[in-house]
C-alpha positions as CSV (number, residue, x, y, z in Angstrom):
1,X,138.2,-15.9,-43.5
2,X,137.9,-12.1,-44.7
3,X,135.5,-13.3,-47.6
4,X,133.3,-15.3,-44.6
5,X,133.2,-12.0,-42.1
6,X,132.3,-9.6,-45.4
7,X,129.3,-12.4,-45.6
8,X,128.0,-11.8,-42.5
9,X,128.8,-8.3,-42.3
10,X,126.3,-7.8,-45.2
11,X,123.2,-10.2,-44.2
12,X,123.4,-8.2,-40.5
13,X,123.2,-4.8,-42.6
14,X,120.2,-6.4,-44.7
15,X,118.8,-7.4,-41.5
16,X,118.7,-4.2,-39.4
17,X,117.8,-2.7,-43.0
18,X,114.6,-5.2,-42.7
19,X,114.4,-4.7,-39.1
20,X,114.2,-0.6,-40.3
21,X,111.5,-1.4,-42.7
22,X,109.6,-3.8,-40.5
23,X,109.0,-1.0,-37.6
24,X,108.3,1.8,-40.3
25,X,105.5,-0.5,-41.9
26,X,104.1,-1.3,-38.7
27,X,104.1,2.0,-37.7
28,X,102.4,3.5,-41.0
29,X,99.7,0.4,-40.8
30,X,98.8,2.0,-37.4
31,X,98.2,5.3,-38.6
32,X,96.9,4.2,-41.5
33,X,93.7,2.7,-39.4
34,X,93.2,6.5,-39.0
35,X,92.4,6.5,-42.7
36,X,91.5,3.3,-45.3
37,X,92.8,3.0,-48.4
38,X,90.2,1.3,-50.2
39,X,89.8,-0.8,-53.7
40,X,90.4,1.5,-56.2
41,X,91.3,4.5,-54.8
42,X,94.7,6.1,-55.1
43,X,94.1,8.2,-51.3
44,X,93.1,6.6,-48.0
45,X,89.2,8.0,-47.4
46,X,87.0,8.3,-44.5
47,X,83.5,7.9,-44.6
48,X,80.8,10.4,-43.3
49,X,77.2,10.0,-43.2
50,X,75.2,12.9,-44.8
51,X,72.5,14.5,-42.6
52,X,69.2,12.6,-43.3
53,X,67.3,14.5,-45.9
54,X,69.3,16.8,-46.4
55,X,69.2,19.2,-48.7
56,X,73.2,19.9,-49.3
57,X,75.2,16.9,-47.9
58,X,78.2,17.9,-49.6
59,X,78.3,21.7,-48.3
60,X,77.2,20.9,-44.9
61,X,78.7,22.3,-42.0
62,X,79.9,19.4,-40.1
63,X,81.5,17.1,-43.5
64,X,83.2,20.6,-45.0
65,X,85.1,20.7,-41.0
66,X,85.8,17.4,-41.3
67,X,87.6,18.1,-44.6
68,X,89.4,20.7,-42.8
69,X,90.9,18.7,-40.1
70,X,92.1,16.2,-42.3
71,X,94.0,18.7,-44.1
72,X,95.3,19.9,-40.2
73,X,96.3,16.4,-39.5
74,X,98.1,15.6,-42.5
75,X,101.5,16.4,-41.6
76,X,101.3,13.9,-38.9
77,X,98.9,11.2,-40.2
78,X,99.1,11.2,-44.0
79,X,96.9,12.2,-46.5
80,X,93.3,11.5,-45.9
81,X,90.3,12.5,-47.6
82,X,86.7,12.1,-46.5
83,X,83.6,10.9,-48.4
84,X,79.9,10.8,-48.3
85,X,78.0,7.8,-47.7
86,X,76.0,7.7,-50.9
87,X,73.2,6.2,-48.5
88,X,70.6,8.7,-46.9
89,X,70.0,7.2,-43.2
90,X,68.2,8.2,-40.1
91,X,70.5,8.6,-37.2
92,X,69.7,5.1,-35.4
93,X,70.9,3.0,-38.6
94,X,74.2,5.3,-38.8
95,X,74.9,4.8,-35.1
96,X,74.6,1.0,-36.0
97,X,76.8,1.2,-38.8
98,X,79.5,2.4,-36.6
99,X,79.1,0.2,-34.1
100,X,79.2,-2.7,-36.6
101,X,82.0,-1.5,-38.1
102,X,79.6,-1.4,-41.9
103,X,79.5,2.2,-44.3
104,X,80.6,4.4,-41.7
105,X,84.1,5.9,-40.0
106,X,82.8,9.0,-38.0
107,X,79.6,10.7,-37.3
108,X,78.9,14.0,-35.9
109,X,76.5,13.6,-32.4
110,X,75.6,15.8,-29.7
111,X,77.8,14.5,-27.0
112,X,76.2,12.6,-24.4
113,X,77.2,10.1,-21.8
114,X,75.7,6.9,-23.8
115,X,77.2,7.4,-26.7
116,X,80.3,7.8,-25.2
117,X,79.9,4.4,-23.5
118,X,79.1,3.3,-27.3
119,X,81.2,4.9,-29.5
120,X,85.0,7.0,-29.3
121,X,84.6,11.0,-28.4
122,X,86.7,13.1,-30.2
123,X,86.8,15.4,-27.1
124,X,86.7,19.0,-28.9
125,X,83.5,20.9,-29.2
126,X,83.1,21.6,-33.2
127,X,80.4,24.2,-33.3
128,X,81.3,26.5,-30.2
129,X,78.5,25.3,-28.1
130,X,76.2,26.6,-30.7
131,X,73.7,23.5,-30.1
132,X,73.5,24.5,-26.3
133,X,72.2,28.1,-27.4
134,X,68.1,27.3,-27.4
135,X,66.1,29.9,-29.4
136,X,62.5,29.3,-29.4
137,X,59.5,28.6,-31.8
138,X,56.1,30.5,-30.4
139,X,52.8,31.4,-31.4
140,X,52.3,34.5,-33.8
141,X,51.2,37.6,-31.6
142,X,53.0,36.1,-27.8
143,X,56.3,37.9,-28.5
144,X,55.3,40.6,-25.9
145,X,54.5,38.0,-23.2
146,X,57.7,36.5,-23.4
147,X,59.9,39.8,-23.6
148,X,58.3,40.6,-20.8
149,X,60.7,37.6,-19.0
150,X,63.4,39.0,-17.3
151,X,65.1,36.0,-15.6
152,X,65.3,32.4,-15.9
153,X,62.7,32.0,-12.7
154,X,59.8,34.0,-14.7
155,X,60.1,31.6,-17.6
156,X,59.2,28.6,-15.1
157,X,55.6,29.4,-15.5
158,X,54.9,28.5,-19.0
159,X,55.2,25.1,-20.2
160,X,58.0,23.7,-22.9
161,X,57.4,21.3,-25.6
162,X,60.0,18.5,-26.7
163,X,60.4,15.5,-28.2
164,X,60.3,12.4,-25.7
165,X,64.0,11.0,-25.0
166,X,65.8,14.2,-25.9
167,X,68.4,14.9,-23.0
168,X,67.4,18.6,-23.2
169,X,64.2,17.7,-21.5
170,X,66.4,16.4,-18.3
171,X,68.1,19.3,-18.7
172,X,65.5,21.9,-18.9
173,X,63.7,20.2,-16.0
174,X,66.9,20.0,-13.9
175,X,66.9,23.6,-14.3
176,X,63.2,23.7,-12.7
177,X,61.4,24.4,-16.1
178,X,58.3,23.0,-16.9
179,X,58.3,20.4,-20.0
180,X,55.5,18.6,-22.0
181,X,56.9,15.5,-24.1
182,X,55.8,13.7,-27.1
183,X,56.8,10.2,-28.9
184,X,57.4,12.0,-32.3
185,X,59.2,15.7,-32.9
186,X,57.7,16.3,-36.2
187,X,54.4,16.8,-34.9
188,X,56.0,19.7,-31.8
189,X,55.5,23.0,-34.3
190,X,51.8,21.8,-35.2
191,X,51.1,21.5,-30.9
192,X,52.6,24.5,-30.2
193,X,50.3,26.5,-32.7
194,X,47.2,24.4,-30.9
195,X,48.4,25.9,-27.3
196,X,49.4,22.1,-26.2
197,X,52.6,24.4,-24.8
198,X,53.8,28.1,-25.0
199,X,57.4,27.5,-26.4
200,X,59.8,24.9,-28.6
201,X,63.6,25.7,-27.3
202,X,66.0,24.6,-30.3
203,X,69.5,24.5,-31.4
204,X,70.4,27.4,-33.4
205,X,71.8,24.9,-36.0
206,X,68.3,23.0,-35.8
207,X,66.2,26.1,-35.9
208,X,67.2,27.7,-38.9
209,X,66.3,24.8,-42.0
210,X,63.2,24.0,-39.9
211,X,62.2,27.8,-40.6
212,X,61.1,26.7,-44.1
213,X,59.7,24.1,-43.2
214,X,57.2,25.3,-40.6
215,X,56.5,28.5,-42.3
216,X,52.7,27.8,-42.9
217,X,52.3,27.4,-39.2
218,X,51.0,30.3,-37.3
219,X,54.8,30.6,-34.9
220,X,58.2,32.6,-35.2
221,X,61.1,32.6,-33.1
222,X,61.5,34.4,-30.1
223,X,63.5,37.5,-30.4
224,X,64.2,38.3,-26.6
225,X,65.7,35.9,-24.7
226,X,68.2,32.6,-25.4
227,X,68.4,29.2,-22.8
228,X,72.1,28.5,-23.0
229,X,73.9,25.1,-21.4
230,X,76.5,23.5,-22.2
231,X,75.8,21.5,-25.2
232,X,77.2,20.6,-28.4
233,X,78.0,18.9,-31.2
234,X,81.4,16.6,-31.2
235,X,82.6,13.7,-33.7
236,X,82.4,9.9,-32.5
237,X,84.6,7.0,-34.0
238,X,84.3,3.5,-32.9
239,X,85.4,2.2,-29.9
240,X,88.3,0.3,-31.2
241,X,89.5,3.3,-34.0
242,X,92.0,5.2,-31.2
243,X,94.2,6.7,-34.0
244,X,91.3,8.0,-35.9
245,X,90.1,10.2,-32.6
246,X,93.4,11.2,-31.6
247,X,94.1,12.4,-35.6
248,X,90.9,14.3,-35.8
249,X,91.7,16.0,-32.4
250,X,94.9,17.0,-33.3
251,X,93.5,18.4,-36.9
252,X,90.8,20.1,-34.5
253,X,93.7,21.4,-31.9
254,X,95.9,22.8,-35.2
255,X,92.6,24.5,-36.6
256,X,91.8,26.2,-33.1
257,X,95.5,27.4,-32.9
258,X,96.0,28.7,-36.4
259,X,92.7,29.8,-36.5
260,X,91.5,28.4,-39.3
261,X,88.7,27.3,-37.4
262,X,87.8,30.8,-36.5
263,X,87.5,31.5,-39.9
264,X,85.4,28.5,-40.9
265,X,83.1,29.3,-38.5
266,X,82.7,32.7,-38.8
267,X,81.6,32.1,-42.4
268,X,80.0,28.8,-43.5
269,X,76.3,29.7,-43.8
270,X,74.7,27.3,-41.2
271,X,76.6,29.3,-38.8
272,X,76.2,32.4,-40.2
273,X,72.9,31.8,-40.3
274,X,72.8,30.8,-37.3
275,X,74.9,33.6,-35.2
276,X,72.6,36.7,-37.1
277,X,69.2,34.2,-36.1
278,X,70.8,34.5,-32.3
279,X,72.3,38.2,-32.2
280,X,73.7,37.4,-28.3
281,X,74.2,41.2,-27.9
282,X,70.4,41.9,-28.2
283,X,68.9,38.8,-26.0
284,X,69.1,37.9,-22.8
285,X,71.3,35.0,-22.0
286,X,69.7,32.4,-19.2
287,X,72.7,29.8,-18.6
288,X,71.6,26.9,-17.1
289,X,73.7,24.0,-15.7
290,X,73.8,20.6,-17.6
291,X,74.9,18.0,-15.4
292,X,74.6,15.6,-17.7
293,X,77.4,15.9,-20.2
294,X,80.2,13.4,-19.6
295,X,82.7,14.3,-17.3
296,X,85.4,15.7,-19.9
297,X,83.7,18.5,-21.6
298,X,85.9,21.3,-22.0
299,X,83.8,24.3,-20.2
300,X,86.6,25.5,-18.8
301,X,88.6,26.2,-22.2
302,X,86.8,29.5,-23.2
303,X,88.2,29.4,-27.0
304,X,86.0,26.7,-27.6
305,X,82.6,28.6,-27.0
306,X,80.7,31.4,-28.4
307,X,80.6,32.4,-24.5
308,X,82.6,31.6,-22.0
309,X,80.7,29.5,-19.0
310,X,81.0,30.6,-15.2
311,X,82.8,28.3,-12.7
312,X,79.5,27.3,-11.0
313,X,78.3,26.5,-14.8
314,X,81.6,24.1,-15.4
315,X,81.6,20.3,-15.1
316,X,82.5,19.8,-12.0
317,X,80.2,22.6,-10.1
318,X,77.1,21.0,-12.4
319,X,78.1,17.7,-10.7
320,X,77.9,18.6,-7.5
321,X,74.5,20.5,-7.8
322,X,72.9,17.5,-10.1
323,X,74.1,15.7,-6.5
324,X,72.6,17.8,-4.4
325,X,69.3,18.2,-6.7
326,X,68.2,21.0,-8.7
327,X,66.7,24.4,-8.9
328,X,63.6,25.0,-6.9
């Protein structure tokens, strides 16, 4: 009888021993869809688009942050490391990819509210709003018409170029600002220098490589003034890839609070770059409401922007203006 309840003892120590196991597996293949361990690699990767022609995937801005918040997350999530698509794709085949599940884990977007019906936010602005801060291409020789421009009401009179579909043009015309569009943007700089419009507002981070590019045009940048909204630059998973949005936004949350983010931002040279292209303290800000962002956007959480955004600026004030129509 002792040798039969000895039996038994043992198989219901192997089974809450499986049982142990079982749950632990299960629980490791769930964080593991954060990361995917693929054939023939030794550490679960993630893999990230490279910025269509560009010149330095592998040191660019938004991939070397991404290797950051892996690192963040790891103590939670495992070790992770991400990877470039060895593909060079315009932005409509990569959101494709995602959303067929092909190539691609995450992407870095400007946050809108159709891609958030398309694809998972990862709710944390990653470049401090810096694609909200609008410099401006003009023509060689207007600089002193448009220092001139004190206020956001004086710049009404001149006439915007953009490319057709960006959400900045709602934006900038929400704001009561005068806007011509056109199909392609390539062609904007080339306009602007045959007076089609007066001015090109651009994302710091957009405005800097496209410089070199333009430089045989006949425009500069505008050294007064900066149109600021809040805008910005977030990664997107797919839909179904929870886990992977709440591990980068925890990796995200532990950069902001050890400030490790700080100091990636404050010296990878896009944004360094970009912040002595800006110099805030010698332009004049015009903040303009953008009551289109999706609902969530953290305006209200000053640490994640270059400058901190009024109340009547937040979410929730835009809203309620975008309701009751927009600046006359």
């Amino acid at each position: 009888m002792a040798s039969v309840i000895k039996i038994l003892c043992k198989n219901l120590n192997y089974t809450a021993i499986s049982l142990v196991g079982l749950v632990f597996a299960l629980s490791f293949a769930n964080l593991s869809f954060a990361c995917t361990l693929k054939a023939g690699e030794s550490v679960p990767t993630l893999m990230f688009p490279p910025k269509f022609k560009g010149k330095a995937p592998a040191e660019e801005y938004s991939y070397k942050l991404l290797q950051l918040v892996l690192l963040k997350s790891e103590d939670r999530y495992g070790p992770c490391e991400a990877r470039l698509l060895k593909l060079n794709l315009p932005i409509r085949r990569v959101e494709r990819y995602l959303e067929s599940k092909k190539h691609v884990e995450v992407i870095n977007f400007t946050v809108t509210q159709a891609r958030d019906r398309r694809f998972m936010p990862v709710k944390i602005p990653i470049d401090k709003g810096l694609m909200g801060m609008r410099l401006s291409f003009i023509r060689k020789g207007d600089q002193e018409r448009f220092s001139n421009i004190k206020d956001i009401n004086q710049l009404k009179v001149l006439v915007a170029g953009q490319g057709e579909y960006w959400k900045d043009v709602d934006i900038l015309r929400f704001a009561g600002l005068k806007v011509i569009e056109n199909h392609a943007a390539e062609p904007l700089p080339n306009m602007l220098a045959h007076n089609r419009f007066d001015y090109i507002p651009r994302g710091a981070l957009q405005l800097i490589p496209e410089l070199k590019i333009y430089e045989h045009l006949p425009i500069e940048v505008e050294k007064s003034f900066v149109i600021s909204y809040p805008s910005f630059s977030a990664y997107y998973v797919h839909k179904d890839n929870q886990t992977l949005a709440e591990r980068l936004e925890y990796g995200l949350i532990q950069a902001f609070e050890d400030g490790s983010f700080e100091q990636f931002f404050s010296t990878h040279p896009e944004t360094v770059a970009a912040l002595n292209k800006i110099q805030l303290e010698t332009r004049r800000q015009f903040k303009i409401c953008n009551p289109f962002a999706p609902a969530w956007v953290p305006t209200h959480i000053d640490k994640y922007w270059i400058s901190p955004w009024p109340k009547s600026l937040q979410n929730k004030q835009c809203v309620i203006d975008h309701q009751e129509g927009p600046a006359l």
